[in-house]
C-alpha positions as a Markdown table, in Angstrom:
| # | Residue | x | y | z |
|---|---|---|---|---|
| 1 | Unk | 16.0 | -23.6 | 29.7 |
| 2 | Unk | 18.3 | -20.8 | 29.4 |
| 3 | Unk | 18.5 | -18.3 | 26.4 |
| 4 | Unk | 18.7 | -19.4 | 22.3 |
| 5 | Unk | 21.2 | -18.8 | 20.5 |
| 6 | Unk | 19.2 | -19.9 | 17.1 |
| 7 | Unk | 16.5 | -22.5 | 16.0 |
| 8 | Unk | 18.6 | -25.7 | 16.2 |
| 9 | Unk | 19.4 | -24.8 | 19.8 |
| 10 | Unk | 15.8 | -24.6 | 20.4 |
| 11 | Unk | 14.5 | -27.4 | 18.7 |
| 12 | Unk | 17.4 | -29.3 | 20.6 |
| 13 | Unk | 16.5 | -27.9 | 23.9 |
| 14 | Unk | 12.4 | -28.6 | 23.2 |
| 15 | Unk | 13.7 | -32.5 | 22.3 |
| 16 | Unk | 15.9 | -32.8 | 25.2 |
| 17 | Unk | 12.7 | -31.7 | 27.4 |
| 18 | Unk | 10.4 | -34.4 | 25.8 |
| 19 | Unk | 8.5 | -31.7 | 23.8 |
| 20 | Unk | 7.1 | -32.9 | 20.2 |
| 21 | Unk | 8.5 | -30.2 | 17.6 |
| 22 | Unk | 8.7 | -30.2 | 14.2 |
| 23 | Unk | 9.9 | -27.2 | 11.5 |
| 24 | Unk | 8.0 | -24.4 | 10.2 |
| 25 | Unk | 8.5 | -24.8 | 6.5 |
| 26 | Unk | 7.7 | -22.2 | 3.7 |
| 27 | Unk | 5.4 | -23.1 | 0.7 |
| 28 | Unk | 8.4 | -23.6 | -1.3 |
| 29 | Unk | 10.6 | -25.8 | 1.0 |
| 30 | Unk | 7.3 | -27.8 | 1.1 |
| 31 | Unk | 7.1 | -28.5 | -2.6 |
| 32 | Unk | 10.8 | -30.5 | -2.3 |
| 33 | Unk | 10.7 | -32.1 | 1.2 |
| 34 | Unk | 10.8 | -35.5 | 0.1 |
| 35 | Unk | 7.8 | -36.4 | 3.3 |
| 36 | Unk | 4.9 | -34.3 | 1.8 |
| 37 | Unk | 5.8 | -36.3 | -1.6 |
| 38 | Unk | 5.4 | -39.7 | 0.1 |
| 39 | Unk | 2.3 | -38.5 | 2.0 |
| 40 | Unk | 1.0 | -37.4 | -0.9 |
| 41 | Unk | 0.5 | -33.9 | 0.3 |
| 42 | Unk | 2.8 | -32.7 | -3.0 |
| 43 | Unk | 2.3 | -34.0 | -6.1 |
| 44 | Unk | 3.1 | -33.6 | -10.0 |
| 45 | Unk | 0.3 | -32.4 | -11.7 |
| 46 | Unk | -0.6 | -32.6 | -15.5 |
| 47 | Unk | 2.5 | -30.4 | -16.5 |
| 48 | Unk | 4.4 | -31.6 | -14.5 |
| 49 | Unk | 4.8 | -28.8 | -11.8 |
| 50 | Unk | 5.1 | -29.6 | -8.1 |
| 51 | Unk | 1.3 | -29.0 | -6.4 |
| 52 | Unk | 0.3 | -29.2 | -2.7 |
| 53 | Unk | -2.5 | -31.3 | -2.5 |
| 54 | Unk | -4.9 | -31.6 | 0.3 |
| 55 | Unk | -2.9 | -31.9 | 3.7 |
| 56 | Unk | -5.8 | -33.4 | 5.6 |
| 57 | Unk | -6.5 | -36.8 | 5.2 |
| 58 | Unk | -10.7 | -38.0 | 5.8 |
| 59 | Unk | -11.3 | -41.4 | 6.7 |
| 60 | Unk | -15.1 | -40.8 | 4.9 |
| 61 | Unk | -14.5 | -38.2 | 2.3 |
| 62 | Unk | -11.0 | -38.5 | 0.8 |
| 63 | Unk | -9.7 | -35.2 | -0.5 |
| 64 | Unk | -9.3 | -36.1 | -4.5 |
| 65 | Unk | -6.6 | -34.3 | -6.9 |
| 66 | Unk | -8.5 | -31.5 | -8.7 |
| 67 | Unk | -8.8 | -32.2 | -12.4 |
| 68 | Unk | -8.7 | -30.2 | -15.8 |
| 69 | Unk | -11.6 | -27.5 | -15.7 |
| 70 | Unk | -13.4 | -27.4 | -18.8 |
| 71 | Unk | -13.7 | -23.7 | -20.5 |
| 72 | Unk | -17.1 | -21.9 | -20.0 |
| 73 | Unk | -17.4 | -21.7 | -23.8 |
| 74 | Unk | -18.5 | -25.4 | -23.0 |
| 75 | Unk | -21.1 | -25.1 | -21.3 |
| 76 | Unk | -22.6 | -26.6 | -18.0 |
| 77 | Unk | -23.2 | -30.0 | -20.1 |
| 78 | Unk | -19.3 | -30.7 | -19.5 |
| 79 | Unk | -19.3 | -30.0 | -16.1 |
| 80 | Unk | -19.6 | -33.4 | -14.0 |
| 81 | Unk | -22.4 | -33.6 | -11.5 |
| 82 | Unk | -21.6 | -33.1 | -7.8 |
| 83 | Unk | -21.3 | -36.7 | -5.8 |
| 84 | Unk | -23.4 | -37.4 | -3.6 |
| 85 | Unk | -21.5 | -37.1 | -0.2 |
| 86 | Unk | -23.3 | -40.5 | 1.5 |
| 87 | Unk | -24.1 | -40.0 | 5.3 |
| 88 | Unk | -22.2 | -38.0 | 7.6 |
């Protein structure tokens, strides 16, 4: 492989040679790349603002969207009990 003259001429190169590649992505290009929304890794949340969920996927223990904290003024009565997280 001889020099690079930019990314696309690498990844190109890399392809070409049977090597798996795939694009280093900032938080933000995350949040509208229309995969991580059919994966599930980005979401909508309450408000309606783009959120990166969980990117791992657990065939046992599924990652779950976080929900609404309640205030501390509350008090620990409002807080829901841990699961239980079954065998491992």
């Amino acid at each position: 492989m001889g020099p690079c003259t930019g990314a696309g001429r690498a990844r190109d190169e890399l392809v070409t040679a049977g090597v798996p590649v795939s694009p280093v992505l900032s938080q933000a290009e995350m949040l509208v790349a229309e995969h991580f929304r059919a994966t599930g890794t980005v979401f909508d949340d309450a408000h309606g603002t783009a959120t990166m969920g969980h990117p791992l996927r657990y065939r046992h223990h599924p990652a779950t969207v976080p929900g609404e904290v309640p205030p501390l003024a509350e008090g620990v009565e409002h807080v829901p009990a841990w699961e239980s997280a079954g065998e491992l």
